[in-house]
C-alpha positions, 0 to 999 in steps of 0.5 A: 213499322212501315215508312214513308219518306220520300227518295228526296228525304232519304237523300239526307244520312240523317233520314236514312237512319231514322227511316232504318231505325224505325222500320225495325220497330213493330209496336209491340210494346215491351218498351214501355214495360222498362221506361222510367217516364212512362212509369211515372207519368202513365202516358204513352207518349212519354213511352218509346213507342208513343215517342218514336210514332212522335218522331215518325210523324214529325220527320215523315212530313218534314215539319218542325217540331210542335209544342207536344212533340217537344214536351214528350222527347225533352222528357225522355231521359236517353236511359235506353233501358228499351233499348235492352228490352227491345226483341227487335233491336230498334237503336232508339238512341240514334232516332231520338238524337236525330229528332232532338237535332231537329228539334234544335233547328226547327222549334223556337223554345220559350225565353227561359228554356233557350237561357238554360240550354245556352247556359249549361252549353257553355258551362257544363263542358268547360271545367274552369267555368263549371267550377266558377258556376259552382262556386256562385251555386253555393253562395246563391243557393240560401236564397233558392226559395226565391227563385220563380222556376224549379229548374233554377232551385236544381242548378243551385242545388247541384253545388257540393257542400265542398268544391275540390282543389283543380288535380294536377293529375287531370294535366296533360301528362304520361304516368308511368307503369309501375313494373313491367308495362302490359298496356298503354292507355289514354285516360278521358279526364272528361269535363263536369267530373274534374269540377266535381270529383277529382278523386274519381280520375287520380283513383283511375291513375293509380289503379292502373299504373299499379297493374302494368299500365302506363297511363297518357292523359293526352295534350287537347283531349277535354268534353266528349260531347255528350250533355250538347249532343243531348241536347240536339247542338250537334255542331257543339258536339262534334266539335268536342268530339273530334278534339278528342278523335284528334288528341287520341289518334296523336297518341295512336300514330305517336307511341300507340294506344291499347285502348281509351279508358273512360271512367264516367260511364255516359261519356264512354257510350258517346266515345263508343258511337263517335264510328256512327257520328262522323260516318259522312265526315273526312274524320270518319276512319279515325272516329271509328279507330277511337270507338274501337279503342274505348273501353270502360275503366271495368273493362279494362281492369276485368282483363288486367285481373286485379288482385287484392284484398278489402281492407273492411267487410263492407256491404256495397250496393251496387248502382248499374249506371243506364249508360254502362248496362243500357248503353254499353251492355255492362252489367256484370263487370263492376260488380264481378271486381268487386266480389273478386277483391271481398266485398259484399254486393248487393243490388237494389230491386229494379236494377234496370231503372234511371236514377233520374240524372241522365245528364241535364236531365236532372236539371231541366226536369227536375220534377220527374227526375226528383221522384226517379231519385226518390224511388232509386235511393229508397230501393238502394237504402232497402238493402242496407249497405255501408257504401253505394257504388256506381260508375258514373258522376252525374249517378253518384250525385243525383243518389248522394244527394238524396241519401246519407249512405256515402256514394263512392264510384266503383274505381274508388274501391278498386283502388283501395283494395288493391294498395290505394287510398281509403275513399275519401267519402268513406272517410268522411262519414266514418269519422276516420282519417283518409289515408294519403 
């Protein structure tokens, strides 16, 4: 695609790398093939391609942003699945972070957009206030028909029927290795999943320390940024994440670091790109160390090799979570551990698209991001499993909340297979006591 900014304008990183990004794009449209907006809505703005000529035309001509453009990129979900199909290698996600910074700096948003976005800024990534907010959730959510906007019905409808007890796991702490020590890790305990799910980490814990890892949780780590990244509040962001770059590289220079394990998969492609965000910051050698070091709890245990066996012949659907297959490229790991340790896995049909969660997005478009729930839970239900597996907490809330079958993330089974804990949700629908 052909460009045309000015030597001025290039002078700006952010510039650079979107006029970078967008020379690479030669309209051919596969994208739109793969796009879960576009197929919903059928229109090519609500595409990749429609969006990126957006983003060209807005940038190029240095103007802030319109009312339309606005519309079109705060639809997008940041799935990346056209960055998986793309043939010409276009890095969709970094343009469409830059427009949204734009966007951020440059578009007044009506009264009631601007009270949402402030809200979830200031909620979601602090574990302390996201439980009290959930907590009035649950208690407003009987009067959810009297709310005037669809986007306030869905916050109250995030809550969970139970609120978990705060982790003492989730502290700042060092697990030791059971046995002969393989690797030293820090663990992202992360911010909205603490609130959510405390299952999901202490399985984390235990698998891995049972397989040779000694496990950090380190002293200032917290939210890696992504929902304020998203959502184009680029200060908030990096503030968060150089927390983080900080914590670990303590840990790295101190008794050193094998690797950062995250377990929430839209958080790992954030920490994986941290080398590209402070690339023209004093952080940047140490942002680059910490993407190097981030790995997928899967990756981790596909090289540590479990073994084991599952206690129960159960038939596991398998959720490819966008930002594991789209935005890190992993696709086969989860479900090769799986299958290592006897279960059934089975993939619902279209395997590639959002389940409509992708952050906030749930919240701020619960419309388009309802009907995206609708069609992946009905294509998972289609194959019949006893559990539905994913590696991301923002997935196995917007599908457990649209189906009866229970939603357990992939570490859960791991965990269970090889010595832990039954799946507290297993339990619960079976009727059976959860192991301790």
């Amino acid at each position: 695609m052909q460009t045309t900014f000015t030597p001025e304008q290039l002078k700006a990183p952010a510039i650079q790398r979107a006029n970078e990004v967008l020379r690479t794009c030669v309209h051919c449209g596969f994208c739109t093939a793969t796009c879960p907006t576009y197929q919903v809505l059928g229109d090519e703005l609500d595409s990749p391609r429609g969006r990126i000529y957006l983003i060209k035309d807005m940038l190029e001509q240095d103007r802030p942003a319109d009312e339309k453009t606005v519309k079109h990129i705060d639809r997008c979900l940041s799935c990346l699945a056209c960055m998986t199909t793309c043939p010409s290698g276009v890095h969709y996600m970094h343009l469409v972070d830059i427009a949204r910074a734009h966007i951020e700096k440059t578009y007044k948003r009506p009264l009631m957009d601007r009270f949402l976005r402030w809200t979830l800024a200031r909620i979601l990534p602090h574990p302390t206030r996201f439980r009290l907010a959930l907590l009035g959730a649950k208690i407003g959510r009987p009067f959810a028909f009297l709310m005037p906007d669809a986007r306030l019905k869905a916050m109250l409808a995030m809550a969970p029927k139970q609120i978990p007890p705060v982790s003492r796991n989730d502290a700042p702490q060092v697990f030791p290795v059971q046995g002969p020590r393989r690797m030293r890790v820090a663990l992202m305990t992360g911010c909205a999943q603490k609130a959510l799910n405390t299952d999901i980490n202490d399985a984390t814990i235990r698998v891995l320390t049972r397989l040779g890892c000694e496990v950090v949780v380190a002293r200032g780590a917290g939210c890696c940024g992504a929902l304020t990244h998203h959502m184009g509040q680029t200060d908030q962001s990096h503030a968060s994440a150089a927390q983080n770059i900080r914590a670990w590289m303590a840990e790295v220079r101190g008794e050193g670091l094998d690797a950062v394990v995250i377990n929430t998969s839209g958080c790992g492609t954030t920490v994986k790109d941290y080398g590209h965000m402070f690339r023209n910051d004093p952080l940047a050698d140490d942002a680059a160390t910490i993407a190097g070091l981030a790995r997928d709890v899967s990756e981790v245990l596909t090289q540590l090799k479990p073994e084991g066996a599952a206690p129960e012949p159960l038939r596991v659907a398998y959720h490819a979570a966008c930002s594991l297959q789209h935005g890190q490229q992993i696709k086969d790991a989860p479900k090769a551990l799986l299958k290592r340790l006897g279960f059934t896995v089975v993939e619902p049909a279209d395997p590639h698209l959002c389940c409509g969660s992708a952050g906030t997005y749930n919240l701020l478009q619960p419309e388009i991001s309802g009907e995206l729930k609708r069609r992946k839970v009905a294509t998972l239900e289609a194959k019949t499993p006893d559990v539905i597996s994913a590696g991301n907490i923002g997935c196995m809330m917007q599908i457990g909340s649209g189906t009866g079958v229970p939603v357990v993330h992939t570490v859960e089974l791991v965990d269970w297979a090889t010595g832990g804990p039954r799946p507290a949700a297993l339990g619960e629908r079976a009727g059976v006591p959860v192991l301790t």
